[in-house]
LODRENVO-794272 format. One record per residue (C-alpha): x, y, z; residue in three letters. Coordinates in pm, whole numbers, padded with zeros to 5 digits, always signed. Each point is the difference from the previous one (the first is absolute). Layout:
N
XYZALA ...
END
This chain:
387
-03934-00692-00148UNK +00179+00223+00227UNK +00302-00135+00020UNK -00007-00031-00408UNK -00077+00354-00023UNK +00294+00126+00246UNK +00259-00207-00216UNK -00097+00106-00331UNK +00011+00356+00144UNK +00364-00078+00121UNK +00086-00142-00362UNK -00112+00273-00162UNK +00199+00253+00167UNK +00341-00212-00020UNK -00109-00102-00381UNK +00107+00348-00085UNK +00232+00120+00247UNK +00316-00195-00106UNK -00100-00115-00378UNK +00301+00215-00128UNK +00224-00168+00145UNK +00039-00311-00285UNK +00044+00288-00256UNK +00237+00230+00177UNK +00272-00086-00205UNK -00245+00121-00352UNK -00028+00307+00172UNK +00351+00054+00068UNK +00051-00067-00409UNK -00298+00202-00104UNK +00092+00318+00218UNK +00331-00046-00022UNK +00010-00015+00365UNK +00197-00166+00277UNK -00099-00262+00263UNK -00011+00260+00281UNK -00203+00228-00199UNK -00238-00212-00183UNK -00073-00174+00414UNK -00155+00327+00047UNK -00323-00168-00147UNK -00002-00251+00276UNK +00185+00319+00257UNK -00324+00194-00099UNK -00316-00167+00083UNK +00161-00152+00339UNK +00082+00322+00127UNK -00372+00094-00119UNK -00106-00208+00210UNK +00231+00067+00289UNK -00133+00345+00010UNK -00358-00038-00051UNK -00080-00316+00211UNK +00009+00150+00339UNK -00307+00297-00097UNK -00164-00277-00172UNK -00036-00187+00309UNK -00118+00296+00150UNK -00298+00053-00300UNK -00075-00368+00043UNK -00096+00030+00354UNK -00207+00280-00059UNK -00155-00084-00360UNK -00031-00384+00060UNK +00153-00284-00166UNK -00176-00137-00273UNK -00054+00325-00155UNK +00361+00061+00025UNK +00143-00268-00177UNK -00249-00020-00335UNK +00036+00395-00072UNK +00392-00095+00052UNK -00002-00291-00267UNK -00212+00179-00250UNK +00252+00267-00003UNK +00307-00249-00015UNK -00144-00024-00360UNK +00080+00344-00074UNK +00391+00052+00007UNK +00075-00356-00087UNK -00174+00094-00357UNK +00243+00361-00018UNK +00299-00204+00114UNK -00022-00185-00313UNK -00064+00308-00199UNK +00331+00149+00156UNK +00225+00168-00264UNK +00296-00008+00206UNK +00174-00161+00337UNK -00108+00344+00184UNK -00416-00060-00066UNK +00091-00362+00041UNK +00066+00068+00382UNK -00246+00263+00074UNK -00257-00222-00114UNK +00122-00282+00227UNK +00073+00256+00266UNK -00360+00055-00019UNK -00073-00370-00004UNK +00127+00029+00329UNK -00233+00236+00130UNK -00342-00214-00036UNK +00157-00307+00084UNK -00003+00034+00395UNK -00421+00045-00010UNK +00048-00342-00099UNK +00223-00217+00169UNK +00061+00174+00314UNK -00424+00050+00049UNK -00012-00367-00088UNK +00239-00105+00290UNK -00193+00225+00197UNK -00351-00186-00082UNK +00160-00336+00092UNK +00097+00099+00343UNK -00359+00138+00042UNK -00215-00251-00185UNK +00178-00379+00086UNK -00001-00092+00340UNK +00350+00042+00199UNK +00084-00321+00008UNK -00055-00022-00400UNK +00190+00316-00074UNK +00360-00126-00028UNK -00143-00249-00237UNK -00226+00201-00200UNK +00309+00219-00025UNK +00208-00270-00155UNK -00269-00115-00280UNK +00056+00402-00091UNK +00357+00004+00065UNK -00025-00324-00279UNK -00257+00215-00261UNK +00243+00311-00006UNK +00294-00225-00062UNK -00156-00179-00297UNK -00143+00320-00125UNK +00388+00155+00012UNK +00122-00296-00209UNK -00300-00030-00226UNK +00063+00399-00072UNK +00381-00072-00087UNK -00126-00290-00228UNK -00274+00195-00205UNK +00239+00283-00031UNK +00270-00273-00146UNK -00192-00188-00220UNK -00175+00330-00111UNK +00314+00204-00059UNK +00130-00315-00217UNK -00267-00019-00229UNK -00136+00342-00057UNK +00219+00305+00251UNK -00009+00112+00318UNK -00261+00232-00063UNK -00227-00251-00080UNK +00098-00154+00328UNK -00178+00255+00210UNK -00298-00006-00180UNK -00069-00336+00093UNK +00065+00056+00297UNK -00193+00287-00002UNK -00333-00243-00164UNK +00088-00273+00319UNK -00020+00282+00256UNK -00309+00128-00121UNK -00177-00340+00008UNK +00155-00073+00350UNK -00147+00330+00160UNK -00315-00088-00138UNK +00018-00346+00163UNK +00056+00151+00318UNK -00269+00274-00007UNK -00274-00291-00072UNK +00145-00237+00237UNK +00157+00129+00312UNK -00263-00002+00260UNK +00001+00387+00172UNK +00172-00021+00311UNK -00152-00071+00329UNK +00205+00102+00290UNK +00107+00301-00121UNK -00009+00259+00259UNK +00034+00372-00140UNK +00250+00241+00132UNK -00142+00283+00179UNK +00173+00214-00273UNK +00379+00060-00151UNK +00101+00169+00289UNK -00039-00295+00155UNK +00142-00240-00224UNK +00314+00166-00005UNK +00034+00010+00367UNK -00076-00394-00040UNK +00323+00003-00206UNK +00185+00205+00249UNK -00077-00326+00248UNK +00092-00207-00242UNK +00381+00159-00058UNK +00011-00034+00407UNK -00032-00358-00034UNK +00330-00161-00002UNK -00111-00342-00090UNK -00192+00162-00318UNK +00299+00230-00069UNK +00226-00303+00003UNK -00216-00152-00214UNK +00009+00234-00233UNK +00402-00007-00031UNK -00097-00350-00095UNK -00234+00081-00277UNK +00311+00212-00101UNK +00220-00222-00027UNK -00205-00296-00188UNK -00116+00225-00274UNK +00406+00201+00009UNK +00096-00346-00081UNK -00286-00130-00256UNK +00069+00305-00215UNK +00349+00000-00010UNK +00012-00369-00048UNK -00254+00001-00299UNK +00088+00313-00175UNK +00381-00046-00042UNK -00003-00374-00083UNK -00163+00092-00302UNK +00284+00181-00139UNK +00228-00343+00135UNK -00254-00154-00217UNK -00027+00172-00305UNK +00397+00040-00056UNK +00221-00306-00106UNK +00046-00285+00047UNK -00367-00007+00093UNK -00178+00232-00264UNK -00376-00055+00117UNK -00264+00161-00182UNK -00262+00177+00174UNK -00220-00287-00029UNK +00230-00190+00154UNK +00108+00202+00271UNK -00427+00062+00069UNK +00041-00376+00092UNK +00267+00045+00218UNK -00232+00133+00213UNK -00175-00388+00063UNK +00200+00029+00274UNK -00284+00188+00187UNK -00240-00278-00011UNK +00205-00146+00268UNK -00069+00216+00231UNK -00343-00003-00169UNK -00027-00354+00192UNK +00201+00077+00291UNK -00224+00320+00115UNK -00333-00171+00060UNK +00217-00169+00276UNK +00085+00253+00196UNK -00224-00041+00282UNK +00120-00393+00057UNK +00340+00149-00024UNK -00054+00229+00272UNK -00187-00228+00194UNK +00269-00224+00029UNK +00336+00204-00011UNK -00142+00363+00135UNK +00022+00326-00199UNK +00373+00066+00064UNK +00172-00340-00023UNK -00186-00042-00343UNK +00089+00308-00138UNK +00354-00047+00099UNK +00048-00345-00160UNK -00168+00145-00321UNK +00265+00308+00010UNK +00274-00271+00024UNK -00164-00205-00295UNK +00008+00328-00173UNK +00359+00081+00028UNK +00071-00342-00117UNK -00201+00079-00350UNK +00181+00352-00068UNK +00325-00200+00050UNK -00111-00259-00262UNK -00045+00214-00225UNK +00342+00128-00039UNK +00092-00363-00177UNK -00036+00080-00364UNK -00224-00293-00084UNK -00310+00086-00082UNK -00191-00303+00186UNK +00197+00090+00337UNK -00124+00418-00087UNK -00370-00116-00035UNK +00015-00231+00366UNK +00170+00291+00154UNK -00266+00235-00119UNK -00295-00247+00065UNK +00171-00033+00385UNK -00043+00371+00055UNK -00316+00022-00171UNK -00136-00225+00212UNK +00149+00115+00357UNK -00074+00374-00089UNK -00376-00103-00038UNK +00021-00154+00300UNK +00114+00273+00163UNK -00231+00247-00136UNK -00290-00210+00075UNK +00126-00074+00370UNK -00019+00447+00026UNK -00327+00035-00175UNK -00130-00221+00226UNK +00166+00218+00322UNK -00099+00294-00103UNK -00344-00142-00075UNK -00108-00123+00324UNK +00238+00258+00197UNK -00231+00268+00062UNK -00356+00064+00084UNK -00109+00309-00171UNK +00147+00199-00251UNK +00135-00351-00214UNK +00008+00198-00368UNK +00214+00251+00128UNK +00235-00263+00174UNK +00028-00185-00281UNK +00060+00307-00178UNK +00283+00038+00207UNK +00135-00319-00114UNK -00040+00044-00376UNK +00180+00361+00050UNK +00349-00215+00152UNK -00067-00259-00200UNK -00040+00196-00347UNK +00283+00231+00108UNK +00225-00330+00007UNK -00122-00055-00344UNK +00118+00365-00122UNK +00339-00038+00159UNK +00039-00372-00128UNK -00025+00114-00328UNK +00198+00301-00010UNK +00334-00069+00256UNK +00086-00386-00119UNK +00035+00252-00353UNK +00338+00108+00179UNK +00094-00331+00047UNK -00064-00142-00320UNK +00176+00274-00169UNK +00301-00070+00200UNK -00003-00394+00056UNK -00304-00098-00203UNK -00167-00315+00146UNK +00188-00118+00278UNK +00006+00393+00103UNK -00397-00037+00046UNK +00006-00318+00146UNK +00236+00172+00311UNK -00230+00270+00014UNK -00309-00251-00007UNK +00179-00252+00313UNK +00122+00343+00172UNK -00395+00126+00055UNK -00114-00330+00060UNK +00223-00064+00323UNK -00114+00314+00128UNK -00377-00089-00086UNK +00076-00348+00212UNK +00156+00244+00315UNK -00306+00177+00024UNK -00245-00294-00030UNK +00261-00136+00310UNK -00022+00284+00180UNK -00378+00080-00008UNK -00202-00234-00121UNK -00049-00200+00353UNK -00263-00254-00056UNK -00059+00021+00387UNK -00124+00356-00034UNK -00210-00025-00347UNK -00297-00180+00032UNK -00076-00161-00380UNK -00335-00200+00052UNK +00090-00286-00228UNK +00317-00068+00245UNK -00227-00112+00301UNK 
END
């Protein structure tokens, strides 16, 4: 029950945080609006998030987890219904930008109740199975949003997804058992100082380059291939382009893994191969057959999973007090990655369209890989599932 609870948490939150992106290219007709400015409704809520994840660790370890995370989803509820009452691409992204703002209580508190509530030794795996719910929740989102905007608008898009997240957080507020481990912070004061710590750390501040550099990469990757998309010779409608996003369910499968993967390769040499995988993908891409586009994107969908799950899973079992706030931590690098992924591959589009992203893309990825090389030493980070 637990572990069903935690993932349909997780698919809730990513359900709504990336739905736009099939109909970008309506948006940009509607408004009359250009790729970089109509990305500011997927730039909005990620740098929402980036900004509010840290204090909401910080609540979370004060207020309690459970608690947390159903006032969070009830709320979701409430700007997904204005977003689709927007009148124009400014309301359109403050609504998502406050999106943004209740969806940390919810996945960040939710990483933080795994590495509290599953033994050590199930944590990198219990990480994956939620690693594998957000991932089908983010395509699932893309797809309702699709078929939605095809048959009625994009308006009517949200509300649906404004119905499915209202069901979901009351599925979680009847089913998630309250947590058990939880130990309160003494106060705020002393949460922050737990994040102070925390930024000390340079294993966790490594990892949370990494976190940076997956999600830098998802959203510049799934954002802008829309517009490849959309224009000839491919001319996908936005139902079409929602099932693009299939391409998640591989890492869907491949998540669950993690802790095998681990086991068997360590933290860093895993990661690494996956990077490599990755770069191979993006490259694929650039071959203007649409088969070849949709391996290439299912290759980096897959590896950036992997790679997301393989740092929830650090960052999980890394600490010993104070987890919401380190995890908070994460989300905030992580989220920030987001913001800039969808606003600075806008330059390169506008200059060398595609193949100008792509370079960005493989550029941040080769750093992401030299700072898994340089830090991540599985001699001196002790994940239980690798003994």
């Amino acid at each position: 029950m637990r572990r069903m609870s935690v993932a349909l948490a997780g698919f809730a939150a990513f359900l709504n945080l990336y739905a736009p992106q099939s109909v970008l290219p309506l948006f940009s007709q509607e408004f009359g609006a250009a790729p970089g400015d109509v990305s500011l409704t997927i730039t909005a809520p990620t740098l929402a998030v980036a900004v509010i994840a840290p204090f909401t660790g910080a609540v979370a370890d004060v207020l309690g987890r459970k608690r947390v995370i159903s006032i969070a989803m009830f709320a979701l509820v409430v700007p997904t219904v204005m977003a689709a009452l927007a009148h124009g691409l400014g309301a359109l992204v403050f609504w998502r930008f406050v999106q943004g703002l209740v969806l940390p209580p919810i996945f960040a508190v939710v990483v933080a109740y795994i590495g509290e509530e599953w033994p050590r030794h199930e944590a990198v795996a219990i990480a994956g199975i939620y690693t594998s719910a957000t991932a089908f929740g983010g395509f699932f989102g893309r797809l309702v949003a699709g078929v939605v905007a095809d048959a009625v608008n994009w308006r009517a898009a949200f509300l649906a997804l404004a119905a499915l997240t209202l069901v979901l957080a009351l599925t979680v507020t009847l089913t998630l058992p309250k947590e058990h481990h939880f130990v309160r912070s003494a106060g705020l004061k002393v949460a922050f100082a737990q994040m102070l710590r925390h930024l000390r750390n340079r294993r966790l501040l490594a990892t949370y380059g990494v976190g940076f550099g997956v999600l830098f990469s998802f959203v510049a990757t799934f954002t802008y291939v829309n517009f490849l998309l959309a224009a000839p010779p491919f001319e996908l409608s936005p139902t079409f382009l929602g099932l693009i996003f299939v391409v998640y369910l591989g890492g869907s499968v491949v998540a669950p893994l993690t802790g095998a993967g681990v086991a068997r390769f360590g933290r860093r040499r895993l990661v690494l191969r996956a990077i490599g995988v990755w770069i191979c993908g993006l490259l694929l891409t650039l071959v203007p057959w649409l088969p070849a586009i949709i391996i290439g994107l299912t290759m980096g969908a897959t590896c950036g999973l992997l790679c997301q799950a393989v740092s929830i899973g650090v960052v999980a079992v890394s600490t010993e007090q104070g987890h919401s706030s380190a995890v908070g931590l994460y989300v905030t690098g992580y989220y920030i990655g987001g913001s800039v992924g969808g606003v600075l591959p806008g330059l390169a589009w506008s200059t060398a369209h595609w193949p100008g992203c792509v370079a960005m893309v493989v550029a941040v990825l080769v750093m992401m890989a030299l700072t898994v090389w340089q830090f991540w030493s599985d001699r001196t980070v002790s994940i239980p599932s690798t003994r």
